[in-house]
Structure formats: C-alpha cells, structure tokens
C-alpha positions in Angstrom: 27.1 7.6 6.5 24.1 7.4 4.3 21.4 5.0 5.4 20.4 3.0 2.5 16.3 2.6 3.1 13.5 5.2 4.2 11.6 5.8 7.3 7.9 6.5 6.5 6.0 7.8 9.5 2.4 8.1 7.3 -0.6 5.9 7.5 0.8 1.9 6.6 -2.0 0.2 4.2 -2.0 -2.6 5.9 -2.7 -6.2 3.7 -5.8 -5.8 1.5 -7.4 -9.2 0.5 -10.1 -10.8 -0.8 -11.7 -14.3 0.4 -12.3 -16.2 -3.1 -14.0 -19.0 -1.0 -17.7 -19.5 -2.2 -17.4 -16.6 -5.0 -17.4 -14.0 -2.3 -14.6 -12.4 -4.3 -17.1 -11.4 -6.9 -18.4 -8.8 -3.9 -15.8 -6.1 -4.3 -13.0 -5.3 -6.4 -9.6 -4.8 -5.7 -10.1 -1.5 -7.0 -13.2 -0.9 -4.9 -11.4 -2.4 -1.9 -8.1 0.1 -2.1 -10.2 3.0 -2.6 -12.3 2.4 0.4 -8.7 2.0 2.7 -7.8 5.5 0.8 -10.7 7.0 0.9 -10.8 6.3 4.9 -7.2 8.0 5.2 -8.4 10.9 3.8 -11.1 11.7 6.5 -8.1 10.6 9.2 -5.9 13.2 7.7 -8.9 15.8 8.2 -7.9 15.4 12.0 -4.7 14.4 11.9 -3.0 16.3 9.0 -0.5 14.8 6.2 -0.8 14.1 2.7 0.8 10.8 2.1 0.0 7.3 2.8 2.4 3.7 1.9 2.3 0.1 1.4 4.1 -2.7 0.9 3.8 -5.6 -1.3 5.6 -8.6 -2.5 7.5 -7.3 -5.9 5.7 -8.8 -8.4 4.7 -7.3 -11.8 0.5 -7.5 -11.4 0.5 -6.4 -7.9 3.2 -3.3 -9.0 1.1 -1.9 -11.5 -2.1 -2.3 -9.8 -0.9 0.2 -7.3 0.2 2.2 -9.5 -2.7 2.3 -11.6 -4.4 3.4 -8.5 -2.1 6.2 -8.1 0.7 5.1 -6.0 4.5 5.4 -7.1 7.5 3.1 -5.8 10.1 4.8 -3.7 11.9 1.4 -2.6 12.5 -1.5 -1.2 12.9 -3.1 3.1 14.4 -6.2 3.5 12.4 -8.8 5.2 12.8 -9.2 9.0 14.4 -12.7 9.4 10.8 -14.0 10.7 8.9 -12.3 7.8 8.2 -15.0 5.1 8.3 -13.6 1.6 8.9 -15.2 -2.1 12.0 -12.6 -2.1 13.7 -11.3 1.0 12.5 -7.7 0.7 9.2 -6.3 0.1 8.4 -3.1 -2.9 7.7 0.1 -0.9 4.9 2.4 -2.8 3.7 6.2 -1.7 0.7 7.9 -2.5 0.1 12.0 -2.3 -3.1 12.8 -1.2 -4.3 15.7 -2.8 -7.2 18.2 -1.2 -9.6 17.6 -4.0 -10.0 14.3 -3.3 
C-alpha cells in the first residue's frame, strides 16, 4: 500500500514572523527574513551535507507565492494533528534545492 503523504528528513523552516507592534516590522522584510533562515542552512549543510530544506504554511494564496517567489516549490499537503489549530485542517508543504553557488 501506497502511503499518501511524504516524510522529509531535511532542515524544517520553522515559523518566520514579524512583530508589527510599534512599527518594528518596518526593520526587516519578509524577504530579508527568509533569506537570512536560508542563508543559515546553507553554512549547516557545509557540515552536515544535503541540498534541500521545507516549510509549512497555512495554504493561502499570498503566503504560496511568497515562497515561491523565493524559490521554494509545493510538493504537498499534512493534515493537521488533532491539537494543531489551523484555518484548514492541513498545512501546504513547500521544498527548496539548495544549489552550491549559493
């Protein structure tokens, strides 16, 4: 039997945010933000080898083509644990290559 979802055993991108209290959001991008958290998996993968990193996010159209403007492609979906709260009950899955020129 097929399993119908994907185990990743690659750096997790854990939840990048910004605090918009006080204008402190006007300190960094989102842009800035993700490449700092990529740019740190790179010089882990010096050591540790691999190519690929992941994330997950709630499926909505901005945060979708956010990542994907910063290089990552979808590859699924995992359903929410029952104690996960979510708008929908899964979260979008999204993969980035890593390549050696940076």
């Amino acid at each position: 039997e097929a399993l119908s979802r994907y185990w990743v055993s690659r750096p997790l991108i854990g939840q990048l945010g910004k605090n918009y209290a006080c204008g402190y959001d006007s300190l960094i991008t989102g842009d800035e933000l993700l490449k700092m958290a990529c740019d740190r998996i790179r010089r882990m993968q010096l050591d540790m080898g691999g190519k690929l990193a992941y994330l997950e996010c709630e499926d909505t159209p901005g945060l979708i083509r956010f990542y994907e403007e910063n290089g990552f492609y979808r590859f699924g979906n995992r359903n929410l644990d029952k104690d996960e709260p979510g708008q929908k009950r899964y979260l979008a899955q999204m993969i980035k290559y890593f390549s050696s020129h940076g």
